[in-house]
C-alpha positions in Angstrom: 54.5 -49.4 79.2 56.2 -49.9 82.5 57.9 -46.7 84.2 61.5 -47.8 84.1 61.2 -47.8 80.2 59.0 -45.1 80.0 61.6 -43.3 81.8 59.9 -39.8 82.6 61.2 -38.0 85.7 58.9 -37.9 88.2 59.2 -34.3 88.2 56.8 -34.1 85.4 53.9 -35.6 87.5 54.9 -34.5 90.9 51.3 -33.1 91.5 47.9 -33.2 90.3 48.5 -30.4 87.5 51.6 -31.5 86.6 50.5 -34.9 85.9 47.3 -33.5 83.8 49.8 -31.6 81.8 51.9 -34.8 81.1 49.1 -36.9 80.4 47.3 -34.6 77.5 51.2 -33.9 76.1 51.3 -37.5 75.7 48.1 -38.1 73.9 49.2 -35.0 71.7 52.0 -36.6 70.7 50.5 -40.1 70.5 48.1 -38.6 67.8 50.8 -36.9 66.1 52.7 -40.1 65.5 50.0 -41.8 64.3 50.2 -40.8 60.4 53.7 -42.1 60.5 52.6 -45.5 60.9 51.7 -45.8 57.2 48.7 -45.9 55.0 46.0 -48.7 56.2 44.3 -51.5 54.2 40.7 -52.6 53.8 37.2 -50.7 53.5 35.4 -48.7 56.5 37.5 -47.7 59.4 39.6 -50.5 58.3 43.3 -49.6 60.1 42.6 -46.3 61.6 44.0 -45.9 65.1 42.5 -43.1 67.3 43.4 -41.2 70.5 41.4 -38.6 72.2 44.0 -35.7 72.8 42.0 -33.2 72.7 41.7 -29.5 71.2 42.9 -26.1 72.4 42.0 -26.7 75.8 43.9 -29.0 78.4 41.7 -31.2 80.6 41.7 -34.0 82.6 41.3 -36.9 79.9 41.2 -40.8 79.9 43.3 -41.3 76.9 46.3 -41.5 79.0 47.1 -42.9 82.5 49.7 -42.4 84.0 50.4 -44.8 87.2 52.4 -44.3 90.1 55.9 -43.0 89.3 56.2 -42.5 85.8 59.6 -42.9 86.1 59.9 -46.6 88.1 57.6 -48.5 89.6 54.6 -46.9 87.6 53.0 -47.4 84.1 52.5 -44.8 81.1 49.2 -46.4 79.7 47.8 -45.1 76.3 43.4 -45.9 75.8 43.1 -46.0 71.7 40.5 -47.3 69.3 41.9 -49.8 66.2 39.6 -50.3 63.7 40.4 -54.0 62.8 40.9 -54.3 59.0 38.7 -56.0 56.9 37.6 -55.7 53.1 33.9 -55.8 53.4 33.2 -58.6 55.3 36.4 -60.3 54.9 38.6 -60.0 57.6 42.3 -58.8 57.0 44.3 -61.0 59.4 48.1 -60.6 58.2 47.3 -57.2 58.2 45.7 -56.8 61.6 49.1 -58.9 63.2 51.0 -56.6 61.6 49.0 -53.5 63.1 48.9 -55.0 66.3 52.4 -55.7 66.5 54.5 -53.9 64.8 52.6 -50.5 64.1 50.8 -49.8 67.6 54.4 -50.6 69.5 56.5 -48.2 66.6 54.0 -45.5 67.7 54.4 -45.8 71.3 58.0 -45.7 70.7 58.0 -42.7 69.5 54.9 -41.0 71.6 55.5 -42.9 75.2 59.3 -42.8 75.8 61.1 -40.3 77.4 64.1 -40.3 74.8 62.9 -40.2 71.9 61.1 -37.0 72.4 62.5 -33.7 71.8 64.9 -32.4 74.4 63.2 -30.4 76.9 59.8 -30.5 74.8 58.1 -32.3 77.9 59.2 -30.0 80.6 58.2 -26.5 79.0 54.8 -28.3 78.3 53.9 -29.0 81.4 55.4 -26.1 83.5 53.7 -23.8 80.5 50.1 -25.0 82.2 51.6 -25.6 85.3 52.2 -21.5 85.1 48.6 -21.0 84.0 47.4 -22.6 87.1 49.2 -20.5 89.3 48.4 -17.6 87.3 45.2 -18.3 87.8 45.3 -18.9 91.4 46.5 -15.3 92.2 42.7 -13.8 91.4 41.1 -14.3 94.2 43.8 -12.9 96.7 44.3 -10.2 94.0 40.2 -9.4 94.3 40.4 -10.4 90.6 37.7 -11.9 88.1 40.1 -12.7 85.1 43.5 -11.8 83.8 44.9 -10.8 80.1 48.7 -10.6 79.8 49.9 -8.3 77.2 50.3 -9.6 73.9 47.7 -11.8 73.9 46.4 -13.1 70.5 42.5 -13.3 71.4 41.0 -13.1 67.7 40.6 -16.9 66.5 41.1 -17.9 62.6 37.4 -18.2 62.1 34.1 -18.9 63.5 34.7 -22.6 63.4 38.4 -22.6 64.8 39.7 -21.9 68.1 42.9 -21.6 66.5 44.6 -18.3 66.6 44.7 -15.6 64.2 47.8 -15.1 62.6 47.3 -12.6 60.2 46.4 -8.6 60.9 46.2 -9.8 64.2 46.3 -7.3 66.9 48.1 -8.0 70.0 46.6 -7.3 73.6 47.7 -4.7 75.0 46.5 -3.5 78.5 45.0 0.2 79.6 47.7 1.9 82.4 45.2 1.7 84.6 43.8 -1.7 85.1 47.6 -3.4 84.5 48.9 -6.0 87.0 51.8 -7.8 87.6 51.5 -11.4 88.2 54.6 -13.6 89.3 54.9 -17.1 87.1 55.8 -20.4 88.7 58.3 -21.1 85.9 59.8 -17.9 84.2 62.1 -19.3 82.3 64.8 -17.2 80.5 62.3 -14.3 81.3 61.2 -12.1 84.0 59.7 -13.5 87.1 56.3 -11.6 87.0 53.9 -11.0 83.2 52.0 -7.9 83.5 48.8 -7.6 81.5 44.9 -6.4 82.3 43.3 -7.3 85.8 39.7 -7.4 85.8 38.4 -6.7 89.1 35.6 -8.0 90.8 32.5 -6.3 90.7 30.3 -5.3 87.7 32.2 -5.1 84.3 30.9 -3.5 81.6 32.7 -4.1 77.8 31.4 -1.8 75.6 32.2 -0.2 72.2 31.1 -0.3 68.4 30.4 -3.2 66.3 33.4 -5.7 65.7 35.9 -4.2 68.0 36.6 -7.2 69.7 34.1 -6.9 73.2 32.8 -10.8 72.1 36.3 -12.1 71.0 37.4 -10.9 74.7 34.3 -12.2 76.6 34.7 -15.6 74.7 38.3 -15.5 75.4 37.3 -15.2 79.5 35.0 -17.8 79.1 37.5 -20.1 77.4 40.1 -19.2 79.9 38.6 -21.3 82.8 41.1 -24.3 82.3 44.1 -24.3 80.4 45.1 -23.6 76.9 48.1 -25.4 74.8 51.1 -23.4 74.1 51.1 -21.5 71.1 47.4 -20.9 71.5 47.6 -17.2 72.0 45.5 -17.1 75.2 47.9 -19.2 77.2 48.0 -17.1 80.0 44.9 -15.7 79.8 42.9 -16.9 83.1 39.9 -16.6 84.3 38.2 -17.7 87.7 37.5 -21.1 87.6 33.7 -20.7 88.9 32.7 -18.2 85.7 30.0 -19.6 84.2 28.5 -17.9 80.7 24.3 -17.0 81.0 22.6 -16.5 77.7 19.2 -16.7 76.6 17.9 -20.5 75.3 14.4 -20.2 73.8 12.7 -23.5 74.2 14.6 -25.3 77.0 13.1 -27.1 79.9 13.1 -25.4 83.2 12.5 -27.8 86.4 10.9 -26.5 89.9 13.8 -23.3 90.0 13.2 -20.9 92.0 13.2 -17.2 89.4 11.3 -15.2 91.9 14.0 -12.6 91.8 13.6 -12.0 88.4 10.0 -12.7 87.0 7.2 -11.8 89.8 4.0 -13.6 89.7 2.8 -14.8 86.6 -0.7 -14.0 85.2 -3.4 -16.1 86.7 -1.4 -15.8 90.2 0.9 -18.6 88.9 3.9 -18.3 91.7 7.2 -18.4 90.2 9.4 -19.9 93.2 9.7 -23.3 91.6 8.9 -22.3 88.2 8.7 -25.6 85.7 7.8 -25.2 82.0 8.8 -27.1 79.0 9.1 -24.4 76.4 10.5 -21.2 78.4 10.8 -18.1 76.7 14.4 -16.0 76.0 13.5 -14.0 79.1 12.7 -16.7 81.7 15.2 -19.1 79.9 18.0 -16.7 81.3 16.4 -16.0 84.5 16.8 -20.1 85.2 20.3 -20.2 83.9 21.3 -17.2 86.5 19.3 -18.9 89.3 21.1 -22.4 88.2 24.6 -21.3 88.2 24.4 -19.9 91.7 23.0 -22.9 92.7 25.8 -24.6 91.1 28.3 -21.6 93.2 29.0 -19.5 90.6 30.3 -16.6 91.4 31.0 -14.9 88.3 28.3 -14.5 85.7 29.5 -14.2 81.8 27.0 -12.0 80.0 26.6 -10.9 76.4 23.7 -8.7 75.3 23.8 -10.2 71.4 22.9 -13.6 73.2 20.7 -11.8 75.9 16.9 -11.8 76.5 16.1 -7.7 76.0 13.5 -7.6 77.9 15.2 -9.5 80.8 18.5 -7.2 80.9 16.9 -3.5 80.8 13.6 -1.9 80.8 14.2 1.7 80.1 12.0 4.9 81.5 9.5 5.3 78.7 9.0 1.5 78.6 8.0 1.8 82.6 6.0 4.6 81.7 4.0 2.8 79.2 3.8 -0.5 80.8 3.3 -0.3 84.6 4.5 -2.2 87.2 1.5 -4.1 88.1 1.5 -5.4 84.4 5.1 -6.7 84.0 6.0 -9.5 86.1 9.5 -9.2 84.8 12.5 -7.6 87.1 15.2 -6.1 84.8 18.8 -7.6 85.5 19.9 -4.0 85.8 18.0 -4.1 89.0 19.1 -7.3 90.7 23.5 -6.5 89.2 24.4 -4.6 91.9 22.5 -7.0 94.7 24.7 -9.7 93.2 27.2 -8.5 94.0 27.1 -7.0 97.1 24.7 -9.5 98.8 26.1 -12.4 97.6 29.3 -11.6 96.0 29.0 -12.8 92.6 30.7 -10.6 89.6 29.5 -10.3 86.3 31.2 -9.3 83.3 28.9 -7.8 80.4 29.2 -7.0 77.1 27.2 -4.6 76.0 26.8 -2.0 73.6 23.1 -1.2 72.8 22.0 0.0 76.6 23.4 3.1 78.9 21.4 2.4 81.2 24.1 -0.1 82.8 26.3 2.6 83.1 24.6 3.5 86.8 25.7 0.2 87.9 28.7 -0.7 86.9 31.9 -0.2 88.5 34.6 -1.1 86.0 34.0 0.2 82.0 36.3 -1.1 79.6 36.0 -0.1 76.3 37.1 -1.6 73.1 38.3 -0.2 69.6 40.1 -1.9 67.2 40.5 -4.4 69.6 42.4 -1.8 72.0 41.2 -1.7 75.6 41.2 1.8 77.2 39.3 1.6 80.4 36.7 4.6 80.6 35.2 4.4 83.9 35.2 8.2 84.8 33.7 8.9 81.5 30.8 6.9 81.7 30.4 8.0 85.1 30.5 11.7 84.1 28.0 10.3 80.7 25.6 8.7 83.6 25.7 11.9 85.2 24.9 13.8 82.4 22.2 12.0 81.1 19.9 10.2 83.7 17.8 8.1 82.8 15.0 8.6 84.7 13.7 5.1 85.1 12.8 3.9 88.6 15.0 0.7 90.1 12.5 -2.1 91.1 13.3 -2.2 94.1 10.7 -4.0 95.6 10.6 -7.4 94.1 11.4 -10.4 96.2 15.5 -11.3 96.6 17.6 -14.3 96.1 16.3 -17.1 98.4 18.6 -19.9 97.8 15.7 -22.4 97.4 17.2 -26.0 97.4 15.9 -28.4 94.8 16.9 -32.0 94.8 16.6 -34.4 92.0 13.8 -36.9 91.4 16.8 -39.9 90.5 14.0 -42.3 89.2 13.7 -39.1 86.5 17.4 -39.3 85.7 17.6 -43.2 84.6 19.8 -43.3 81.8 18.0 -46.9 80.6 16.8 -47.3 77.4 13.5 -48.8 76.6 15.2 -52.5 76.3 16.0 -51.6 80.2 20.2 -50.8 79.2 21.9 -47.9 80.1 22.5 -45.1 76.8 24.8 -42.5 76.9 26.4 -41.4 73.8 27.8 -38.1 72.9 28.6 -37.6 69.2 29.2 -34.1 69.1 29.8 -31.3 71.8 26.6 -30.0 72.0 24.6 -33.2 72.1 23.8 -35.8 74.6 21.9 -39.0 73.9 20.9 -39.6 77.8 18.2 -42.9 77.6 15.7 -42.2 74.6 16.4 -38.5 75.0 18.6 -36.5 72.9 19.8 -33.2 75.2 20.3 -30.3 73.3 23.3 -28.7 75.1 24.1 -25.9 72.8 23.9 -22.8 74.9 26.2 -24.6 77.1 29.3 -23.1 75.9 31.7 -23.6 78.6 31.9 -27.5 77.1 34.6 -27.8 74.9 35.1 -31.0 74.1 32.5 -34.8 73.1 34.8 -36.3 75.6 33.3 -33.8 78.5 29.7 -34.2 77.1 30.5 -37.9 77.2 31.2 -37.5 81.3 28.8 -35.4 82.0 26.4 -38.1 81.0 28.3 -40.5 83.1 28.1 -37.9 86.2 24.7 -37.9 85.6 23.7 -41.6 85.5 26.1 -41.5 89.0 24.4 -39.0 90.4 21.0 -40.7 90.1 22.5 -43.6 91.2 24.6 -43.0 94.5 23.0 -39.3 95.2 19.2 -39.9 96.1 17.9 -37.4 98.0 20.8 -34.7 98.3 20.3 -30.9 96.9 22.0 -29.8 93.8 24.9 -28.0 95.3 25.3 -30.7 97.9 25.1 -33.3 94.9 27.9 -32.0 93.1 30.7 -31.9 95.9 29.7 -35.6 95.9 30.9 -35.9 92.3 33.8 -33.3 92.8 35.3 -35.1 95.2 34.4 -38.3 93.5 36.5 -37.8 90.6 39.2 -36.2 92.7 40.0 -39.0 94.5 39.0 -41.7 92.2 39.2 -39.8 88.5 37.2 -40.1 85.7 37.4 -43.7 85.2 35.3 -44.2 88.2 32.1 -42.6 86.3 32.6 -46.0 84.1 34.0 -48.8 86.4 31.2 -51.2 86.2 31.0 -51.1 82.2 27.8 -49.9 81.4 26.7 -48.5 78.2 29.6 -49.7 76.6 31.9 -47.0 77.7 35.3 -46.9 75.9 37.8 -45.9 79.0 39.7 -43.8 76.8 37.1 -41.5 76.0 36.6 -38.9 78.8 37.2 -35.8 79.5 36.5 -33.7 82.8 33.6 -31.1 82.9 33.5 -28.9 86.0 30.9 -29.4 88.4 28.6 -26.3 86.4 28.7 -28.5 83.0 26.9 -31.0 85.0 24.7 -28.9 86.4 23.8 -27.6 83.1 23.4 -31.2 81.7 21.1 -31.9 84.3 18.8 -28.9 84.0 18.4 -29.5 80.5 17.0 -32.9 80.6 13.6 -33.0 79.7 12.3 -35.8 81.7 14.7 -34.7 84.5 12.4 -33.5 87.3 13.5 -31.8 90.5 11.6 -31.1 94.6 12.0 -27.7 95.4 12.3 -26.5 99.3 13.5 -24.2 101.9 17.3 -24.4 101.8 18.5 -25.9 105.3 22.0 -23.6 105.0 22.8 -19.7 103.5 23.2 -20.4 100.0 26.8 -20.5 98.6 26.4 -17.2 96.6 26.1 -15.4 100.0 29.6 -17.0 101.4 28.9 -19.7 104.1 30.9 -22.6 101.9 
């Protein structure tokens, strides 16, 4: 639909946020107006018309383009998928005119024109996530990790809903001491500034009993990386955009990464600086993810001991006795937390509730009960004090090298065995990349098929236009690939049958993650030529 009958002000997409935000309101309401188009004929998909508009989150999708000024010489293009009636294998023609021309313009009508949408409805849309991004782009000046504005609805409906929890729900409220004032681009009929809970950089411990909310608010943090719709209850909960969640993934692939600073030499004098293995364990599985999201730039680690290796995050005093030194080649995170952070700058934020022993390193304690936060950092300095625990710090083992490992692109060849390109994303969790399926279920900062979709794309580009560049180096490619050129660039040339309306962005660490986690995928380890990005030079 041209601009001039599109008619949005160009307000609405006066920058690259802005223009997001239209763009995913407009798919919303696209899919919204698709159920009033009737009830469709035939067998199968017969009649169904589909849009990608997304979930809770608000990314960067394909579904809708917006060209130019929306408002003149531009274009508001919607990307859907008609399934063409047909009764078994007799096609519906009368009925597929009438879709095609009557239905599909009715719901543009409604869905891509400026007037006949609800007064003011597109505005406080987009300058809602408009407010998030500014919110979220106070953190670093304010030597923050994350931010949680009071009254906050965190709890979600159930375990397979991000919706929010509406009933017996408890809203956020912030301890005295850790609350902020942030100002908000667009106030509205309220005040200029939302105050709520500033996490600060640093080591963060969570703690408390079981179900108190610690995981609802780490998930929460981890969700908070890009913007949430209106209404979602953690609208205005932000969190730095580089946090990046670590568990434990039993069974993964690990390719030539460099976990030296957390497991030491392996038996049989195996060295450990480009460790590869096709079945890690918990404990090594983590290690790699750590090692990987630095490499990636990370600089805020998401941590949650109920997802966590044990034997990777503490070994305790009488555990050191027992076992010595010489006969554990594994390096506690407890010991390398603190070096994180002030070596290299990176933050992590822990949930933990089983182990003390973090209590010696952690500078910020928050504790949670009945989904209250009261931060107790004086009392579980005065508890640390109390109760030593006599274990000794490994202080010994080798530090973070920031080894540079560059992919093999001949190993990330997305052809099938007939020589065609495959990439096909069914569900979030699970890439078909070539012949292999890549199980991308610990990688729970993907939200959304459409990402897993691109992040398959990014990968077959990367192998493709990237040969012979590190990681990190590899990724600002792509960054500023799809800055400049957007998603529909991962798909310009048609392969694999790509539907352009199907995409949504992943940040540069979802990438990462995809490639690390294919099986086939193989990496050369070396020297890295610059200070690695965890210690500040970038």
């Amino acid at each position: 639909m041209d601009g001039e009958t599109a008619g949005f002000p160009a307000a609405l997409a006066s920058n690259r946020a802005r223009r997001t935000a239209l763009a995913d309101f407009l798919a919303r309401r696209f899919g919204r107006a698709i159920p009033q188009s009737g009830s469709s004929a035939g067998s199968g998909h017969s009649g169904q018309i589909r849009i990608d508009a997304g979930g809770q989150e608000i990314l960067e999708r394909t579904a809708i383009r917006i060209s130019g000024d929306p408002s003149g010489a531009g274009f508001v293009e919607a990307r859907v998928e008609v399934g063409l009636p047909a009764a078994g294998r007799r096609i519906l023609g009368h009925r597929a005119a009438d879709l095609l021309t009557r239905e599909l313009p009715a719901i543009a009508g409604r869905a891509l024109v400026f007037r006949s949408l609800p007064e003011g409805a597109p505005e406080s849309f987009v300058n809602a996530v408009e407010n998030q991004h500014h919110l979220r782009s106070q953190l670093e000046a304010r030597s923050l990790t994350a931010f949680v504005p009071d009254g906050a609805i965190l709890p979600r409906a159930h375990g397979a809903s991000e919706r929010p929890l509406t009933d017996g729900v408890v809203p956020f409220e912030s301890p005295a001491s850790l609350r902020v004032s942030l100002s908000l681009l667009h106030p509205g009929s309220g005040p200029p500034e939302i105050r709520g809970m500033g996490i600060p950089e640093g080591v963060t411990l969570i703690v408390g009993g079981g179900f108190h909310g610690k995981s609802t608010l780490l998930q929460a943090l981890a969700r908070s990386v890009v913007p949430h719709v209106p209404g979602d209850g953690r609208e205005l909960v932000v969190t730095r955009g580089d946090a990046v969640t670590i568990r434990a993934e039993e069974g993964r692939a690990v390719s030539s990464v460099d976990v030296s600073p957390f497991i030491r030499e392996l038996p049989g004098g195996r060295a450990t600086t480009a460790f590869t293995t096709d079945n890690a364990s918990g404990s090594t599985s983590q290690a790699a993810s750590i090692v990987e999201a630095l490499e990636a730039g990370s600089r805020l680690l998401l941590m949650d001991e109920d997802t966590s290796a044990t034997n990777l995050m503490i070994r305790d005093a009488r555990m050191q006795a027992l076992v010595a030194r010489e006969a554990e080649p594994i390096v506690a995170l407890l010991d390398r937390v603190r070096e994180l952070f002030e070596r290299h700058r990176v933050s992590t934020i822990l949930v933990m509730g089983g182990s003390g022993d973090y209590l010696d390193a952690a500078d910020t304690v928050i504790q949670l009960a009945d989904y209250r936060p009261r931060e107790v950092t004086a009392r579980a300095r005065e508890v640390a004090a109390r109760y030593p625990t006599r274990r000794s710090p490994d202080a010994e083992a080798a530090g973070f090298h920031g080894r540079e490992r560059c992919p093999d692109p001949g190993s990330f060849d997305p052809a099938g065995r007939k020589g065609t390109p495959r990439i096909r994303a069914t569900r979030r969790d699970l890439l078909l990349y070539g012949e292999e399926e890549v199980d991308l279920r610990a990688v729970e900062q993907l939200f959304d098929e459409s990402q897993t979709r691109a992040a398959g794309y990014a990968m077959a580009a990367a192998s493709r236009d990237c040969a012979g560049l590190p990681v990190s180096e590899l990724l600002d490619v792509l960054d500023e690939r799809l800055n400049e050129a957007g998603l529909e660039s991962l798909t310009a040339d048609g392969r694999a049958g790509a539907h352009p309306g199907r995409l949504a962005r992943p940040r540069r660490y979802e990438i990462a993650s995809a490639l690390n986690r294919l099986r086939r995928g193989r990496f050369d380890s070396r020297s890295s030529r610059t200070p690695n990005k965890s210690e500040g030079s970038h």
